[in-house]
Backbone of each chain as nested JSON, in Angstrom:
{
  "chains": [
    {"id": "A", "residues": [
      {"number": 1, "name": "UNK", "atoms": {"N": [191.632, 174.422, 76.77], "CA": [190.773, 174.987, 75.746], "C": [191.499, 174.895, 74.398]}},
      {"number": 2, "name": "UNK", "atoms": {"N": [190.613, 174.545, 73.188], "CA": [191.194, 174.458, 72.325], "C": [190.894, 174.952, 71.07]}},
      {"number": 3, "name": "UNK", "atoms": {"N": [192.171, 175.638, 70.173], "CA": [191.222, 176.812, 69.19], "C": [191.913, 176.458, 67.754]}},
      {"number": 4, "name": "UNK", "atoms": {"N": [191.325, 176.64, 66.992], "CA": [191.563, 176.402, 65.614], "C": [191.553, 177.838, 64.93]}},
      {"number": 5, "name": "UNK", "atoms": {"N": [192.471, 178.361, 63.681], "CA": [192.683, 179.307, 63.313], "C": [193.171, 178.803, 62.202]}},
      {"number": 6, "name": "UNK", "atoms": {"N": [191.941, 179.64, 60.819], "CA": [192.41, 179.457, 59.34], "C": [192.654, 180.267, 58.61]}},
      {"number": 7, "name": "UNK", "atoms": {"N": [194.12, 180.164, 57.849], "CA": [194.633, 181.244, 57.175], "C": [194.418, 181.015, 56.022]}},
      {"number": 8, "name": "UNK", "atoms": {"N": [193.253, 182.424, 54.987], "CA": [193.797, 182.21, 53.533], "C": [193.913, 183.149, 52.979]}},
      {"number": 9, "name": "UNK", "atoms": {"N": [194.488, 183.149, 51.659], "CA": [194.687, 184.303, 51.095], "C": [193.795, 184.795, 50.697]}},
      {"number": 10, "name": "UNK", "atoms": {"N": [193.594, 186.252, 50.631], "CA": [191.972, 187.186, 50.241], "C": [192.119, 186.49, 48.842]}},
      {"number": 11, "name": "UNK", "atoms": {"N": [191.032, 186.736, 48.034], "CA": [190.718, 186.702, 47.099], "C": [191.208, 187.65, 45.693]}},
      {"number": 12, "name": "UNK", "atoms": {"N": [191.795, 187.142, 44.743], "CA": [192.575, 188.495, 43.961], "C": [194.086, 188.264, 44.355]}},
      {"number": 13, "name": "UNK", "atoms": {"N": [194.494, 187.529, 45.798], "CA": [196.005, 187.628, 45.342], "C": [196.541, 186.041, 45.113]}},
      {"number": 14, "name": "UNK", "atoms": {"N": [197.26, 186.23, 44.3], "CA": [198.025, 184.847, 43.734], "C": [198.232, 183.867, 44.457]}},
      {"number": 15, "name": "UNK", "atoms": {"N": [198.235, 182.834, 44.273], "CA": [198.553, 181.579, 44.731], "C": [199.76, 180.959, 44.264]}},
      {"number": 16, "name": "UNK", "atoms": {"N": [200.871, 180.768, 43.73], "CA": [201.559, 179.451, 43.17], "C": [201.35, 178.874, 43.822]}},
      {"number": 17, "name": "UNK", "atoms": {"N": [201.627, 178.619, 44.939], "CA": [201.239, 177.333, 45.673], "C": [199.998, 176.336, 45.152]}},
      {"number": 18, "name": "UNK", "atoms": {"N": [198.995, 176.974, 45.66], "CA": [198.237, 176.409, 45.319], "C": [197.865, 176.214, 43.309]}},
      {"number": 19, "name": "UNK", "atoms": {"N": [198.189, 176.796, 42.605], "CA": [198.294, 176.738, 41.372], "C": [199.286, 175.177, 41.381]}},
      {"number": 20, "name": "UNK", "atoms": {"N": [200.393, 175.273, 42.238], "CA": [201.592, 174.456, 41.795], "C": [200.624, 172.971, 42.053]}},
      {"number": 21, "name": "UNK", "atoms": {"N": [199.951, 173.013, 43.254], "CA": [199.316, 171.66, 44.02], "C": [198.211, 171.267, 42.423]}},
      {"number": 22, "name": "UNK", "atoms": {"N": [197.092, 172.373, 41.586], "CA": [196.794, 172.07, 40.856], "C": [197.24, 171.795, 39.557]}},
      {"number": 23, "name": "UNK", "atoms": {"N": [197.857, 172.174, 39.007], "CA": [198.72, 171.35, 38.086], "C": [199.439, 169.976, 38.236]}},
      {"number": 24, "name": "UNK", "atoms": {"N": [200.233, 170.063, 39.272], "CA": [200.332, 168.541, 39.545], "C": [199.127, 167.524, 39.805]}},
      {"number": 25, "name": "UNK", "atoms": {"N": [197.951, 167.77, 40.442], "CA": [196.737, 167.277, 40.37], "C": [196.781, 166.774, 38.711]}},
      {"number": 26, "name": "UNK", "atoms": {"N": [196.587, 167.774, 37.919], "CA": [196.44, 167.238, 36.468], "C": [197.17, 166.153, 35.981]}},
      {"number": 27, "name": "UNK", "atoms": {"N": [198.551, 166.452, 36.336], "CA": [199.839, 165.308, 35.508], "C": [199.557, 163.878, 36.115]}},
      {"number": 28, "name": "UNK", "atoms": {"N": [198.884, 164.378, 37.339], "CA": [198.857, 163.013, 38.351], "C": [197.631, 162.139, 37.722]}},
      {"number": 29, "name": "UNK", "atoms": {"N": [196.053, 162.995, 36.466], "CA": [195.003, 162.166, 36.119], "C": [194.003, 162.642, 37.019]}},
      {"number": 30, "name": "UNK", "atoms": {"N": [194.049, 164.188, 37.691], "CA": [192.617, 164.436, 37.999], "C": [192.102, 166.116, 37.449]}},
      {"number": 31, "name": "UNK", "atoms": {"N": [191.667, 165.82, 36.141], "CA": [191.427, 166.642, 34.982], "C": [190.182, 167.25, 35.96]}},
      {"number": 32, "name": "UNK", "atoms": {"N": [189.536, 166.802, 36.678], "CA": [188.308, 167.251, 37.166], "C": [188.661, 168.692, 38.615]}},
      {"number": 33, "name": "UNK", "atoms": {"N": [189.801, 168.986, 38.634], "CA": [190.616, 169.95, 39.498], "C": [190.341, 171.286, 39.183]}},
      {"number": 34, "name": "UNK", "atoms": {"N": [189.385, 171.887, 39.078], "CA": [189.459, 173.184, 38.536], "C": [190.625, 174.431, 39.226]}},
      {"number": 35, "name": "UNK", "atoms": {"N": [190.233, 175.308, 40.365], "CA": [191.152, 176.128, 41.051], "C": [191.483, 175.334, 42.404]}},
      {"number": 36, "name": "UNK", "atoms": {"N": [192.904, 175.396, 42.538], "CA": [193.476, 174.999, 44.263], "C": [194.068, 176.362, 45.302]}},
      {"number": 37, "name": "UNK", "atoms": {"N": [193.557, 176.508, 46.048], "CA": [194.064, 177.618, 46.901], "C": [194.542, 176.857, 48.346]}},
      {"number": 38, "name": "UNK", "atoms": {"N": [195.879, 177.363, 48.778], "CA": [196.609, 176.639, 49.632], "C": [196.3, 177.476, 50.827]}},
      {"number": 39, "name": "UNK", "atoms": {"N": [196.097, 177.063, 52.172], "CA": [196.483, 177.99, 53.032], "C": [196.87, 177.083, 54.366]}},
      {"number": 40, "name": "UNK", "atoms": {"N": [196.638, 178.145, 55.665], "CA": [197.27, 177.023, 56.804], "C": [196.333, 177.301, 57.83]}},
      {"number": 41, "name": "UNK", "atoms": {"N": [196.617, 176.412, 58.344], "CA": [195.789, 175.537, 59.499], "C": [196.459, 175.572, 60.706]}},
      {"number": 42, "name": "UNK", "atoms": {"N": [196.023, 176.604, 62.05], "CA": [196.88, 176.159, 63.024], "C": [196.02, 175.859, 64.21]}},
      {"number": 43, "name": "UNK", "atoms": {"N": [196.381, 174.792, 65.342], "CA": [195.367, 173.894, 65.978], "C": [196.461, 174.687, 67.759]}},
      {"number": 44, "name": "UNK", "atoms": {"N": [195.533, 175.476, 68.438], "CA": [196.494, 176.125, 69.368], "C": [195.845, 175.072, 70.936]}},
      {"number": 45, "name": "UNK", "atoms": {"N": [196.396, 175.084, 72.169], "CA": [195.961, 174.102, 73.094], "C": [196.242, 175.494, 73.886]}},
      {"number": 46, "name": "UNK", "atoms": {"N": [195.469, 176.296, 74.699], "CA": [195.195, 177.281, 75.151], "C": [194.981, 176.541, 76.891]}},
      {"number": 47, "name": "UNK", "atoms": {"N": [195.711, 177.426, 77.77], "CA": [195.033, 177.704, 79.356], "C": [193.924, 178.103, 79.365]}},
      {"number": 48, "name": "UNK", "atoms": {"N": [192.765, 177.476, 80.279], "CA": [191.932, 177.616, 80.815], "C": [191.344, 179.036, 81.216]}},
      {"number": 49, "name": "UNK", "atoms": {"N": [190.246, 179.23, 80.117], "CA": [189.906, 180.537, 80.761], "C": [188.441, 181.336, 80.353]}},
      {"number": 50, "name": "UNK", "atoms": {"N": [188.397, 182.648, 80.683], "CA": [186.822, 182.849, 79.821], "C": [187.203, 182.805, 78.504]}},
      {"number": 51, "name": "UNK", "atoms": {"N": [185.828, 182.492, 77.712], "CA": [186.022, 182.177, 76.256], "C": [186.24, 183.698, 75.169]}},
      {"number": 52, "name": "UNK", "atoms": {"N": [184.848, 184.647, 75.795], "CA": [184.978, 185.246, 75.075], "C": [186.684, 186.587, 74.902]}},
      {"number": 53, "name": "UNK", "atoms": {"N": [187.691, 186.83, 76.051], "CA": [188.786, 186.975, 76.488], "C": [189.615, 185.921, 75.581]}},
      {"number": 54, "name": "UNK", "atoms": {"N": [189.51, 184.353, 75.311], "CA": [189.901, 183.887, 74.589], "C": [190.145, 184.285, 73.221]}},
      {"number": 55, "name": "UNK", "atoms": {"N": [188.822, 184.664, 72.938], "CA": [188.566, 184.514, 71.303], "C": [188.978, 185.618, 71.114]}},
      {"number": 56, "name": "UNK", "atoms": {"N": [188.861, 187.051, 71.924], "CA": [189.998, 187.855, 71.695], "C": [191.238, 188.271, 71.367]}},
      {"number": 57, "name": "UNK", "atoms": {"N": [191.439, 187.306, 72.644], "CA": [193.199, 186.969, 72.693], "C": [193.774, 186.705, 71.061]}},
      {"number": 58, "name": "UNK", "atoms": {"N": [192.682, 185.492, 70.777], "CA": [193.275, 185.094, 69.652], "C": [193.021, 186.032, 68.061]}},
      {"number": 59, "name": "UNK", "atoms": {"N": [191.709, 186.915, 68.514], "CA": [192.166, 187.765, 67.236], "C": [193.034, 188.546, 66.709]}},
      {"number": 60, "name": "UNK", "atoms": {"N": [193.578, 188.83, 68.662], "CA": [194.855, 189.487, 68.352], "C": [196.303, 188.814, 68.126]}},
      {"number": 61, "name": "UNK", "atoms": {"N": [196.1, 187.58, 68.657], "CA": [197.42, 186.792, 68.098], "C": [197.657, 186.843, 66.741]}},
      {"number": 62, "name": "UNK", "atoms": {"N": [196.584, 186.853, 66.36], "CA": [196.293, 186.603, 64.206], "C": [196.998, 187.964, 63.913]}},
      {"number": 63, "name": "UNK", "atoms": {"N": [196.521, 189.054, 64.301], "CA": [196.872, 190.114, 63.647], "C": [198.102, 190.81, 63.719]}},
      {"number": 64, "name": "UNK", "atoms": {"N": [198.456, 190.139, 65.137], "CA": [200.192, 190.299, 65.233], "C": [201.128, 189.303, 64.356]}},
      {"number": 65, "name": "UNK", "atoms": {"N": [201.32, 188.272, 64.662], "CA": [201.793, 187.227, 64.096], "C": [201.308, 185.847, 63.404]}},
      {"number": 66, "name": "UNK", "atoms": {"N": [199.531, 185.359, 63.228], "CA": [199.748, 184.113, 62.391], "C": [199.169, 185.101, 61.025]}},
      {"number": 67, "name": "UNK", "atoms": {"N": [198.706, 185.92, 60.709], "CA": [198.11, 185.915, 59.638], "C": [198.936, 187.494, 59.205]}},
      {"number": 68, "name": "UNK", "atoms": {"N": [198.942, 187.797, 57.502], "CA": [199.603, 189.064, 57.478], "C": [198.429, 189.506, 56.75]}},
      {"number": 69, "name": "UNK", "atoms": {"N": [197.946, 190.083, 57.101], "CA": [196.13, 190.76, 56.968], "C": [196.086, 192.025, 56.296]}},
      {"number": 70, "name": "UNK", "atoms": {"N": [197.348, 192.31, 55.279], "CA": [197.234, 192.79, 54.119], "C": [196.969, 191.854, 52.688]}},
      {"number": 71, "name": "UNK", "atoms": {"N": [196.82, 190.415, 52.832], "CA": [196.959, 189.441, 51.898], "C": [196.067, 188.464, 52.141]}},
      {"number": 72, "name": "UNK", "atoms": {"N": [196.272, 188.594, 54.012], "CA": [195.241, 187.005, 54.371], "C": [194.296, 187.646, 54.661]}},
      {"number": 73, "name": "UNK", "atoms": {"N": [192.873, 186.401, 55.034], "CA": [192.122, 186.538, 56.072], "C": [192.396, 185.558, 56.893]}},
      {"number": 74, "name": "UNK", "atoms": {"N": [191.731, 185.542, 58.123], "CA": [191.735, 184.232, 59.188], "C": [190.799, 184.028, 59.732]}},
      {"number": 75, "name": "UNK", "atoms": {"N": [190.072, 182.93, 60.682], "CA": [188.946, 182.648, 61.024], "C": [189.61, 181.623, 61.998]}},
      {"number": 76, "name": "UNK", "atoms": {"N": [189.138, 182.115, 63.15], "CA": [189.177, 181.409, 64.218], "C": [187.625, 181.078, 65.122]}},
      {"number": 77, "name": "UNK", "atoms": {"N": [187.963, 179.665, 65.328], "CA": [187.399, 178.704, 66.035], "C": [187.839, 178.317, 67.682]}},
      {"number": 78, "name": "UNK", "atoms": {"N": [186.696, 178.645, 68.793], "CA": [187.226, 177.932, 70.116], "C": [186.231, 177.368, 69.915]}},
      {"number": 79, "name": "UNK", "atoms": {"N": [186.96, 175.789, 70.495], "CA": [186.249, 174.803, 70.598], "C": [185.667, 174.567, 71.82]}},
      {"number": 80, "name": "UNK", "atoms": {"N": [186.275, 174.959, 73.028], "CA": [185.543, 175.275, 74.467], "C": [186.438, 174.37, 75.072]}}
    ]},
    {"id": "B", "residues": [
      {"number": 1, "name": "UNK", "atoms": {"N": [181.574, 172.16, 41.925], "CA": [181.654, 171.551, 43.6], "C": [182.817, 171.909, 44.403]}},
      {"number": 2, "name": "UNK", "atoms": {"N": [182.964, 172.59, 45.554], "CA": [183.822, 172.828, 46.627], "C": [184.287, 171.415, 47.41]}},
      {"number": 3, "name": "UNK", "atoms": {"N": [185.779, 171.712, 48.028], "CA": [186.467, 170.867, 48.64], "C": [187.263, 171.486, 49.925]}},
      {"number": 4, "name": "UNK", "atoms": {"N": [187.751, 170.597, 50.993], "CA": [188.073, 171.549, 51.665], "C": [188.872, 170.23, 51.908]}},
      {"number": 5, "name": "UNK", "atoms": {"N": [190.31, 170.286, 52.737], "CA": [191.131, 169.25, 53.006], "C": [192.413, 169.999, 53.908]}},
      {"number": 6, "name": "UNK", "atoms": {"N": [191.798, 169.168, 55.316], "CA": [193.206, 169.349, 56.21], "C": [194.217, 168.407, 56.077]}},
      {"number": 7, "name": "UNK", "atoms": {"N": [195.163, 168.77, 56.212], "CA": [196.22, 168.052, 56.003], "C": [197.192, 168.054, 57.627]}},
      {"number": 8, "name": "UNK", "atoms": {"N": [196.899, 167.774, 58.741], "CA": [198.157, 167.598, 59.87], "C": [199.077, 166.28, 60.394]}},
      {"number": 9, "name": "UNK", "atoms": {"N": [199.992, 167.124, 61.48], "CA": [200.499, 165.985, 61.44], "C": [200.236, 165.332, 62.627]}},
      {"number": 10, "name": "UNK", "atoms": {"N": [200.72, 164.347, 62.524], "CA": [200.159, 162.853, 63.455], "C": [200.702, 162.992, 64.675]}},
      {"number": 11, "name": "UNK", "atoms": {"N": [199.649, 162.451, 65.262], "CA": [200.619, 162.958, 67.058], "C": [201.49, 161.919, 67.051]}},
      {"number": 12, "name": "UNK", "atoms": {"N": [202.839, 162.837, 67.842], "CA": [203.69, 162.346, 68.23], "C": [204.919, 162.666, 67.257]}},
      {"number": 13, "name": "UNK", "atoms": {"N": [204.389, 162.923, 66.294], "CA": [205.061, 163.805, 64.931], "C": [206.116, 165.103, 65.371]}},
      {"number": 14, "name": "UNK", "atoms": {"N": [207.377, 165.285, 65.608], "CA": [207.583, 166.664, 65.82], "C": [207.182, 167.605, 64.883]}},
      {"number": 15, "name": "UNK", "atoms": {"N": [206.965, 168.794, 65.532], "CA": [206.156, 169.981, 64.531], "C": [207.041, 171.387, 64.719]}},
      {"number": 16, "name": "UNK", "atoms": {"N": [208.214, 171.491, 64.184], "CA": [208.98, 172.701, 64.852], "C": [208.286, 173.901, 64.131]}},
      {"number": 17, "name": "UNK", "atoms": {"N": [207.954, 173.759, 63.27], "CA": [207.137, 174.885, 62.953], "C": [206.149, 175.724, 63.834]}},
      {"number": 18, "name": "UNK", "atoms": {"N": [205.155, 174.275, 64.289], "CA": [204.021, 174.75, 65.578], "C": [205.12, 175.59, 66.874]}},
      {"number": 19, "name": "UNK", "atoms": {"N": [206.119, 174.735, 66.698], "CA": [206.87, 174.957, 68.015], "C": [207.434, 176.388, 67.799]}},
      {"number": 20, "name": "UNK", "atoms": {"N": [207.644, 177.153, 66.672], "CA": [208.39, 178.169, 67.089], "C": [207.147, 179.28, 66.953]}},
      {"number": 21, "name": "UNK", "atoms": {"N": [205.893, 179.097, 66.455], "CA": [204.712, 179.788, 66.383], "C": [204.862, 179.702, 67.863]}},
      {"number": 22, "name": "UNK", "atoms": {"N": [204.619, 178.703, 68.592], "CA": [204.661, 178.909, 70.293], "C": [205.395, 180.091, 70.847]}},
      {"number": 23, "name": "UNK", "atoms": {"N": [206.264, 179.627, 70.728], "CA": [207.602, 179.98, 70.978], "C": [207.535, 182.001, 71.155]}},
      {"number": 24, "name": "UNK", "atoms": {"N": [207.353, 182.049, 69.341], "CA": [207.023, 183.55, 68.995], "C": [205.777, 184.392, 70.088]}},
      {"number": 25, "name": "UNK", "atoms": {"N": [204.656, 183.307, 69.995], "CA": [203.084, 184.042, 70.774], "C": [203.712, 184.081, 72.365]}},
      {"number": 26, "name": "UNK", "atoms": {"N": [204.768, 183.403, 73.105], "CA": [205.342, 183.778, 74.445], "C": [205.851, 185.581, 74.388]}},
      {"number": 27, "name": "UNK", "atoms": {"N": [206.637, 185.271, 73.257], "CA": [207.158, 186.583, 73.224], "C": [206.499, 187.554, 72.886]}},
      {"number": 28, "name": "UNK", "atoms": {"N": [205.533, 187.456, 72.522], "CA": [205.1, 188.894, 71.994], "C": [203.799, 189.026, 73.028]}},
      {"number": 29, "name": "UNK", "atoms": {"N": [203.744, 187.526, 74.352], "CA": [202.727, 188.481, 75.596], "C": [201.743, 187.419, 75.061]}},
      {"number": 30, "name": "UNK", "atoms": {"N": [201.845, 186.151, 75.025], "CA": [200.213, 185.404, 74.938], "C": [201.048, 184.167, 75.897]}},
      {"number": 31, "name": "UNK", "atoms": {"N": [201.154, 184.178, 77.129], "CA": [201.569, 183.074, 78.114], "C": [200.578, 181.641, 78.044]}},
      {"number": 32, "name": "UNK", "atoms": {"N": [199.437, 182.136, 77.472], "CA": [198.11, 181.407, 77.665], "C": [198.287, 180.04, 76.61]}},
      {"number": 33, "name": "UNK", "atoms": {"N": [199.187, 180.553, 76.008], "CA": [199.373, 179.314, 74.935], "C": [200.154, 178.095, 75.641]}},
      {"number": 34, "name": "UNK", "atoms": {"N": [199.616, 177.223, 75.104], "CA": [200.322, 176.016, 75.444], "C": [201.021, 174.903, 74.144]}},
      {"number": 35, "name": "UNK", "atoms": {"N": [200.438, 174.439, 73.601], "CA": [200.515, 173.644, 72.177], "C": [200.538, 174.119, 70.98]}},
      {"number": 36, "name": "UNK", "atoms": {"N": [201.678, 174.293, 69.943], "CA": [200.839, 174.832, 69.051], "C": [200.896, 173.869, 67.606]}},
      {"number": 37, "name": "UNK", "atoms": {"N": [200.227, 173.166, 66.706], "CA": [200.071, 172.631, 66.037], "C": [199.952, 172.817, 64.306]}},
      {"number": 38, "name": "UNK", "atoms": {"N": [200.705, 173.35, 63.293], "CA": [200.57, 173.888, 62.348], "C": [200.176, 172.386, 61.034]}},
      {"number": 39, "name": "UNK", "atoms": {"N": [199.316, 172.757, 60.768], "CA": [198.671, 172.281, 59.393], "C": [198.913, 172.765, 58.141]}},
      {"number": 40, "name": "UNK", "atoms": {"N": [198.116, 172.269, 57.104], "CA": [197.557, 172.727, 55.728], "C": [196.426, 172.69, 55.444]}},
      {"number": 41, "name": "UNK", "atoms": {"N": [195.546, 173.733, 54.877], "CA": [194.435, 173.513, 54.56], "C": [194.443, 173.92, 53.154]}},
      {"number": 42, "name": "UNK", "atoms": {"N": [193.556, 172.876, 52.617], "CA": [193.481, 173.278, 50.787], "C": [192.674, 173.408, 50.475]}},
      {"number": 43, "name": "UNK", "atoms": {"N": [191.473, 174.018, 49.555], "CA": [190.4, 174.384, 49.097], "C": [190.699, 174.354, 47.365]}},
      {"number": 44, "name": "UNK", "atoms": {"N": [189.462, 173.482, 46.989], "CA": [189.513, 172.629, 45.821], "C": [188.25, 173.109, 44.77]}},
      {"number": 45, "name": "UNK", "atoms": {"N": [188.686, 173.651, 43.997], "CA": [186.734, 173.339, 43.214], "C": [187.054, 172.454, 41.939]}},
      {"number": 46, "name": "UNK", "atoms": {"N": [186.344, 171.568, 42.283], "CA": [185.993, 170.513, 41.297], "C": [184.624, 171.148, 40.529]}},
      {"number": 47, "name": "UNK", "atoms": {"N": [185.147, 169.935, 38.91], "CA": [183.582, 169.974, 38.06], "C": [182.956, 169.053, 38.598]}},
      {"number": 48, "name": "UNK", "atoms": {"N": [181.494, 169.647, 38.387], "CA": [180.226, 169.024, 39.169], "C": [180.514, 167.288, 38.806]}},
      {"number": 49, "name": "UNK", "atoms": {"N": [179.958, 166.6, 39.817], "CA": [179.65, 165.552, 39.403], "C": [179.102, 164.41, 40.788]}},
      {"number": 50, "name": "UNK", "atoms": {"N": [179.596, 163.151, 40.689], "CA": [178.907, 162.877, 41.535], "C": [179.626, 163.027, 42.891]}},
      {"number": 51, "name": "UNK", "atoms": {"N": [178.837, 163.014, 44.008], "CA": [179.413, 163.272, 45.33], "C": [180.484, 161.868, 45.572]}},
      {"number": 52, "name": "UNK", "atoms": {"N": [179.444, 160.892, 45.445], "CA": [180.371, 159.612, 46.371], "C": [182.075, 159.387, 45.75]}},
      {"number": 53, "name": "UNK", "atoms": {"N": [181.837, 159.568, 43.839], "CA": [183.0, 159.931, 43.02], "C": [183.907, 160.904, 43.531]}},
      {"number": 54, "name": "UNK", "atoms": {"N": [183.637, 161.659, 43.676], "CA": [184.724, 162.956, 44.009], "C": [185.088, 162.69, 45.639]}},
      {"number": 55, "name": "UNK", "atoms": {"N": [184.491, 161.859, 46.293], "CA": [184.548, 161.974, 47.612], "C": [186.199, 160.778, 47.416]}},
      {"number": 56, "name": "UNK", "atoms": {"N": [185.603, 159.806, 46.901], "CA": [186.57, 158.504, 46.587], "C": [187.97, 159.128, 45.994]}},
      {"number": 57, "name": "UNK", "atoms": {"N": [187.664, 160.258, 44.632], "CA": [188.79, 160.696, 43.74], "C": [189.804, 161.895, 45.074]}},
      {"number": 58, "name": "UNK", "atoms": {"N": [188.901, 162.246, 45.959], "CA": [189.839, 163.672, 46.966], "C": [190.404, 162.88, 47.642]}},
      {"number": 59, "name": "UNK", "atoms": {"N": [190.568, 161.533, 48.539], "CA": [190.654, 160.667, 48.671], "C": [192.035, 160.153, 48.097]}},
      {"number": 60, "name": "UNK", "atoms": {"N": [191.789, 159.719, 46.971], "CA": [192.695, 159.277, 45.766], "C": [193.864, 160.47, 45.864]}},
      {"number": 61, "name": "UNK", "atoms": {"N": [193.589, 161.656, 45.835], "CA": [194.608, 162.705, 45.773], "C": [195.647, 163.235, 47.04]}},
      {"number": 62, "name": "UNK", "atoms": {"N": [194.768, 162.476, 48.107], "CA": [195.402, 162.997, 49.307], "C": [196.694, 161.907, 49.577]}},
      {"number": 63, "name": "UNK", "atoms": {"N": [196.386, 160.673, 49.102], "CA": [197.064, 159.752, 49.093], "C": [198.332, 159.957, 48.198]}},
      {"number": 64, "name": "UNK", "atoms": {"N": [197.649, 160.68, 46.844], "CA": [198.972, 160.333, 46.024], "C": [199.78, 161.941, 45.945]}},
      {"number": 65, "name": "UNK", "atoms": {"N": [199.162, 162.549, 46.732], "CA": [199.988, 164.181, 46.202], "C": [199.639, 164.837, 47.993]}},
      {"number": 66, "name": "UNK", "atoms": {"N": [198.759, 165.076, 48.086], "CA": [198.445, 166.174, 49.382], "C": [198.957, 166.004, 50.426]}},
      {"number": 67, "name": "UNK", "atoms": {"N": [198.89, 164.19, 50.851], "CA": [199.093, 164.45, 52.427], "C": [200.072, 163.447, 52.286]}},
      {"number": 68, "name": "UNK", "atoms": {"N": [201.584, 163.56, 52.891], "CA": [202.426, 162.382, 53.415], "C": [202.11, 161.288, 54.58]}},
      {"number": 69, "name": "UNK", "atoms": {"N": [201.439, 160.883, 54.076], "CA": [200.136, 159.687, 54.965], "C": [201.3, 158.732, 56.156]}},
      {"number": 70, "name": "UNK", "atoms": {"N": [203.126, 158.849, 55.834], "CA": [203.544, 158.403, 56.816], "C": [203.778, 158.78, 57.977]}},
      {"number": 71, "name": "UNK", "atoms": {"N": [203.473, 160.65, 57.925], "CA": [203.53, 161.473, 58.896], "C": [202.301, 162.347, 59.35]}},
      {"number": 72, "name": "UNK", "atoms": {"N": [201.529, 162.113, 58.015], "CA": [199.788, 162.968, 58.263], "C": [199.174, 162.292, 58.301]}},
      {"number": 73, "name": "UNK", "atoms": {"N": [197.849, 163.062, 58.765], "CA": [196.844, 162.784, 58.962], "C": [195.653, 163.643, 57.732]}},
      {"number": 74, "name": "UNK", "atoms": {"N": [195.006, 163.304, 56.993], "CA": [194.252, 164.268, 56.511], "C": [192.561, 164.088, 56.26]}},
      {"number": 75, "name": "UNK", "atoms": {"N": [192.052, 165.448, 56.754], "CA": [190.365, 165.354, 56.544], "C": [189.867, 165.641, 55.394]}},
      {"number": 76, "name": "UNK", "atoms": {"N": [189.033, 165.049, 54.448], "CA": [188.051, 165.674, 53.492], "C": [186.897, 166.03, 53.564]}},
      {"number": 77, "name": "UNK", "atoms": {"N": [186.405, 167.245, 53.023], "CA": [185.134, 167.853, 53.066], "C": [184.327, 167.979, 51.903]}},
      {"number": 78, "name": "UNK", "atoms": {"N": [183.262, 167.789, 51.63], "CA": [183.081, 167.961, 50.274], "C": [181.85, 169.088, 50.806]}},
      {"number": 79, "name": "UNK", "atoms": {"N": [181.703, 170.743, 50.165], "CA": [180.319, 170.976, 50.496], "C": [179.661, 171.425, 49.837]}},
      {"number": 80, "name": "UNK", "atoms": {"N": [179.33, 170.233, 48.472], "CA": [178.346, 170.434, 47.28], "C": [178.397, 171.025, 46.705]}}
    ]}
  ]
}
């Protein structure tokens, strides 16, 4: 089974990152870049099992360790 | 106009990053995991214009700034 989980930052807190990715966008000649917000992407390969126990599992994986959910949100995906 | 762009890496790619996210979800009680795969995801707003243009120019950017195309892989999204 296979699950996808996306981390970004709420809305309101800072980026450099992604600020840093848009500015260089500019120097690089793409003036058309308005805001860049960076976040992460993690692609998990899960044991076989019920889904909805899955999708659990994994909200709680997020809230322990991939996402810090005073800053992020996350959104997870099973793909089945 | 919104953008959305994964950025991973290529199989066969080591990913110690994914690997110690693994690593961590053993320990803290998720056995169920098997693979774990860490990305980038970027979210873009462009000024309006044309689709097939901006599709070609995100494109253009992943190549020259976003994604290390000798080790990634990366998706573009455009959603209007």
């Amino acid at each position: 089974m296979k699950a996808r989980v996306h981390v970004t930052l709420k809305n309101g807190v800072l980026d450099p990152q992604g600020k840093a990715i848009g500015d260089a966008l500019h120097r690089l000649g793409f003036p058309e870049v308005e805001e860049v917000r960076q976040g992460k992407f993690i692609e998990l390969d899960l044991t076989d099992g019920d889904p909805a126990t899955a999708k659990a599992r994994l909200d709680e994986m997020c809230r322990k360790l991939l996402a810090n959910t005073v800053i992020e949100n996350y959104r997870v995906e099973l793909l089945g």
